[in-house]
C-alpha positions as CSV (number, residue, x, y, z in Angstrom):
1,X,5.1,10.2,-23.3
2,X,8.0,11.5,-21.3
3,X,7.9,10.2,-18.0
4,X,8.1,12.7,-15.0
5,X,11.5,12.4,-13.3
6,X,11.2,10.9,-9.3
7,X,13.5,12.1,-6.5
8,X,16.4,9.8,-5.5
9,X,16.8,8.1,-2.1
10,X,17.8,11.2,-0.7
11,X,15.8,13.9,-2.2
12,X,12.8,11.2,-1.0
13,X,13.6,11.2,2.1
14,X,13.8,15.2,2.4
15,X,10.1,15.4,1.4
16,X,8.9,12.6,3.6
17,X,10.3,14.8,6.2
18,X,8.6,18.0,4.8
19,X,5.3,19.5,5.2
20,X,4.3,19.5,1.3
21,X,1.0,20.9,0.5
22,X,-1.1,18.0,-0.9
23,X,-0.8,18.7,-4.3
24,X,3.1,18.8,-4.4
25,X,2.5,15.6,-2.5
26,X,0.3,14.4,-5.0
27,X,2.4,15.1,-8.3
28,X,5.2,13.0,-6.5
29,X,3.5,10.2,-5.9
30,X,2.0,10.3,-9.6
31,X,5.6,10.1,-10.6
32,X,6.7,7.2,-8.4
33,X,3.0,5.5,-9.7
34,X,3.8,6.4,-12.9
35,X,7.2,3.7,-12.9
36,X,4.9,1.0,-10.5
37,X,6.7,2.1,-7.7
38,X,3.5,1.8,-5.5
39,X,5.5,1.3,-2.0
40,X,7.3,4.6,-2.2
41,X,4.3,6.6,-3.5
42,X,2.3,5.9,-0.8
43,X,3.5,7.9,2.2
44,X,3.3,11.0,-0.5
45,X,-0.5,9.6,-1.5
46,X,-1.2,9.7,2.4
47,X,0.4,13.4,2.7
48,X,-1.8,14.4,-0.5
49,X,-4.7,12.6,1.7
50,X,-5.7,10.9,-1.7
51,X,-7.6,8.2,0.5
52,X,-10.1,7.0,-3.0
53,X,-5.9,6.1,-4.4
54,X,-5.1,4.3,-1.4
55,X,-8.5,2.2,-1.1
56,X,-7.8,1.1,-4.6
57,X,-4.2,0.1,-3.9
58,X,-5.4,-1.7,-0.6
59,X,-7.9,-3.7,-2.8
60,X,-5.3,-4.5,-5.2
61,X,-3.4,-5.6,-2.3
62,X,-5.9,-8.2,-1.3
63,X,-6.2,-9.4,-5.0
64,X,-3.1,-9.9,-5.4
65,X,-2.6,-11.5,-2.3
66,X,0.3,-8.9,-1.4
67,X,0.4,-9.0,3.1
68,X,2.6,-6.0,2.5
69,X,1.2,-4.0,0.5
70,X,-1.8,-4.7,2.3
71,X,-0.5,-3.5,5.2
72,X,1.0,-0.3,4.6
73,X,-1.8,1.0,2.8
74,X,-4.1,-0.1,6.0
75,X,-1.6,1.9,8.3
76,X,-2.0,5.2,5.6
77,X,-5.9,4.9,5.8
78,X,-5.8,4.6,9.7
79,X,-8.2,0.8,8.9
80,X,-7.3,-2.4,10.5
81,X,-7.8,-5.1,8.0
82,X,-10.8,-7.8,9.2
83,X,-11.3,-11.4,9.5
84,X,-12.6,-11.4,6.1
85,X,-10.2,-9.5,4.1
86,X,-7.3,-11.7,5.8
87,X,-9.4,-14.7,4.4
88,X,-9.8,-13.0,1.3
89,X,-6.1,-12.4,1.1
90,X,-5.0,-15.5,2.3
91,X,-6.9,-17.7,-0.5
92,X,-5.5,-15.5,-3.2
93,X,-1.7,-15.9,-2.2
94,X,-2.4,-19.2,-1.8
95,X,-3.8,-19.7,-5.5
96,X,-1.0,-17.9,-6.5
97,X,1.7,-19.8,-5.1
98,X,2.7,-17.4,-2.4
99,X,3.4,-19.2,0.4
100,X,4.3,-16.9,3.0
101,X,1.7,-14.6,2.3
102,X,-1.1,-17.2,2.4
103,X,0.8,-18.2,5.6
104,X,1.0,-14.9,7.4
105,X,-2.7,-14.3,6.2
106,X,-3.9,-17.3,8.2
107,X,-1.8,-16.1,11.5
108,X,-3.6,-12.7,11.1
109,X,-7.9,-14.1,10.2
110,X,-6.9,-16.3,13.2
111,X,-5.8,-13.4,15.4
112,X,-9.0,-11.6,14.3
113,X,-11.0,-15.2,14.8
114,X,-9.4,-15.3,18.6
115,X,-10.2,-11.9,19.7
């Protein structure tokens, strides 16, 4: 199967900057999802307000123990993750070696914990 070309760094940032219609939106981010280019998709999921995408990449996030990605799809969706997706989060990056994440997961649960 042919994949679907994506727009370089400067044809990107022309449509981030656009008002596309959502389903332009959409077929852009398919292509950059297409190649596992999941950061640069989503501002052009959130445009083609394909929240049922996003909620699945979040959840990834947290399985895979990705801060990050967790993160940015949070700020697309308008949530704020809670205590117990930060614990959630936290365990997996630390099962999976990733220390930093694991770390910065703890400083956020305890945030939520404090407040």
């Amino acid at each position: 199967m042919a994949r679907t070309r994506i727009p370089d760094a400067i044809q990107r940032r022309d449509l981030i900057e656009q008002k596309l219609d959502p389903a332009r939106a959409r077929k852009v981010a398919d292509a950059y999802l297409e190649q596992d280019r999941v950061l640069e998709a989503l501002p052009f999921l959130e445009r083609a307000e394909a929240r049922d995408e996003l909620a699945a990449i979040r959840d990834a996030a947290v399985s895979s123990g990705d801060v990050f990605l967790l993160r940015e799809t949070a700020l697309r969706l308008g949530e704020e993750p809670d205590a117990d997706t930060w614990r959630r989060l936290a365990e997996v990056a630390a099962a999976a070696g990733k220390a930093s994440y694991a770390a910065e997961a703890q400083r956020q649960l305890a945030a939520r914990e404090a407040s």
